[in-house]
DRENVEX-678910 format. One record per atom (N, C-alpha, C): residue in one letter; z, x, y. Coordinates in steps of 0.02 Angstrom, whole numbers, plus 50000, padded with zeros to 5 digits. Atoms other than C-alpha are relative to their C-alpha. Example, Ala and Ser with C-alpha at 12.3 -4.5 7.8 and 13.67 -1.06 7.14 Angstrom:
2
A500005004549941
A503905061549775
A500005004550060
S499974995849941
S503575068449947
S500374996150055
end
This chain:
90
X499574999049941
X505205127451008
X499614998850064
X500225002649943
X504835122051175
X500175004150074
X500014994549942
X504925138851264
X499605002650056
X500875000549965
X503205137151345
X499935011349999
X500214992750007
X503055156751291
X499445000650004
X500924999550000
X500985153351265
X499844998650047
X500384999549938
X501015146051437
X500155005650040
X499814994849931
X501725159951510
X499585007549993
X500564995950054
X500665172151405
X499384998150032
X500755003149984
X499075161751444
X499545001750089
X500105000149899
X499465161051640
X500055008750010
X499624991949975
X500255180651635
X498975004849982
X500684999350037
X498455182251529
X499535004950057
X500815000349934
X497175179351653
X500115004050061
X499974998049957
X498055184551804
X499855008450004
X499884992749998
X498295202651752
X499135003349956
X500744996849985
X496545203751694
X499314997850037
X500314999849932
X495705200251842
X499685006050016
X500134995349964
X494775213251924
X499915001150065
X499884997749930
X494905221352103
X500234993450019
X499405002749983
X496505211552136
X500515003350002
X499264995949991
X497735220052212
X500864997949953
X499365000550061
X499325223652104
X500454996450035
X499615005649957
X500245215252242
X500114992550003
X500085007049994
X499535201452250
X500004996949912
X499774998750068
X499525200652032
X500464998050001
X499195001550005
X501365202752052
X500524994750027
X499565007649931
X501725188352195
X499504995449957
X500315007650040
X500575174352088
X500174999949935
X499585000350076
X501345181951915
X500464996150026
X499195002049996
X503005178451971
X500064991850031
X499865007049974
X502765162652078
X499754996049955
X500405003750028
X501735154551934
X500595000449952
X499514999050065
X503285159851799
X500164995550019
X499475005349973
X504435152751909
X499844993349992
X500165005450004
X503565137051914
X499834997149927
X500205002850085
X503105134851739
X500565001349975
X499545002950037
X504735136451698
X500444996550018
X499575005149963
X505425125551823
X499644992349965
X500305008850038
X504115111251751
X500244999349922
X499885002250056
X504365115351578
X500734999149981
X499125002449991
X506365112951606
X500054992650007
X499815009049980
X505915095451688
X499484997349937
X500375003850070
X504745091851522
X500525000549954
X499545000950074
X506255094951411
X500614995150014
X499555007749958
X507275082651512
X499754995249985
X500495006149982
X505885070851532
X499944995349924
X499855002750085
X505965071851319
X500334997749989
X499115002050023
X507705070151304
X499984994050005
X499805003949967
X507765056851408
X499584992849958
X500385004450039
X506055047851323
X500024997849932
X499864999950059
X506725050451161
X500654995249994
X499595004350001
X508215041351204
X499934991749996
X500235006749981
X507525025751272
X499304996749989
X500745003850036
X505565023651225
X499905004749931
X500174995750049
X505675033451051
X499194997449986
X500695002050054
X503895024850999
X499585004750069
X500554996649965
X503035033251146
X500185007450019
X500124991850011
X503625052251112
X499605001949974
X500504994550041
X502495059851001
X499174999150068
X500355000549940
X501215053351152
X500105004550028
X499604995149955
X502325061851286
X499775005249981
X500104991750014
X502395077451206
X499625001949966
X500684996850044
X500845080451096
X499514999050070
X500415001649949
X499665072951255
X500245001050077
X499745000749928
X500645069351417
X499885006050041
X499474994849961
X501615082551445
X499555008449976
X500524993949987
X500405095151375
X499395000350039
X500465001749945
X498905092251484
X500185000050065
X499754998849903
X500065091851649
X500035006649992
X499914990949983
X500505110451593
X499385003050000
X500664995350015
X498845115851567
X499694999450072
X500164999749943
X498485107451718
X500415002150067
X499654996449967
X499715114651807
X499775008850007
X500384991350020
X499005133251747
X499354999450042
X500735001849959
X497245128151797
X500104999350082
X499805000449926
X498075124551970
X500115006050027
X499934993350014
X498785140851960
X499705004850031
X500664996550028
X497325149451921
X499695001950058
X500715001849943
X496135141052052
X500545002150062
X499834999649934
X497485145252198
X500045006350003
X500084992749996
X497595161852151
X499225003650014
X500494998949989
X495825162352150
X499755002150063
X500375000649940
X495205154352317
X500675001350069
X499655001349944
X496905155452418
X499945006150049
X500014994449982
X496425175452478
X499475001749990
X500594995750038
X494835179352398
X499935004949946
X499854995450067
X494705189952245
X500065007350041
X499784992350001
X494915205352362
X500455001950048
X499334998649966
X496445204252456
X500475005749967
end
């Protein structure tokens, strides 16, 4: 299934064990990072649909490589803005 549950797990992961990071701020980069990871992984199940329709020989690409590596790199983006965008002690 293509629920991105492990990315949201992975991203929900890290954020919440962080240390001296305000719960505030936790709660505003949880939520804006959901939102977004499930706004991308909505336009990756489109992006399938759509590739599956018209280039079937280059799905298993798409979605084993492509399209996993943008989400990861999407997380990693994530990650690093939550990181440096405040400082770890806002």
């Amino acid at each position: 299934p293509c629920n991105a549950f492990e990315l949201y797990s992975l991203y929900l992961g890290f954020i919440v064990a962080m240390a001296d990071v305000s719960l505030r701020r936790k709660l505003f980069f949880g939520s804006v990072g959901v939102v977004m990871i499930y706004f991308f992984n909505a336009l990756r199940v489109v992006a399938l649909f759509l590739i599956q329709g018209r280039w079937p020989q280059v799905f298993d690409f798409m979605h084993k490589y492509l399209f996993q590596a943008s989400a990861y790199l999407l997380i990693f983006g994530l990650w690093y803005g939550f990181l440096r965008k405040y400082g770890s002690h806002s």
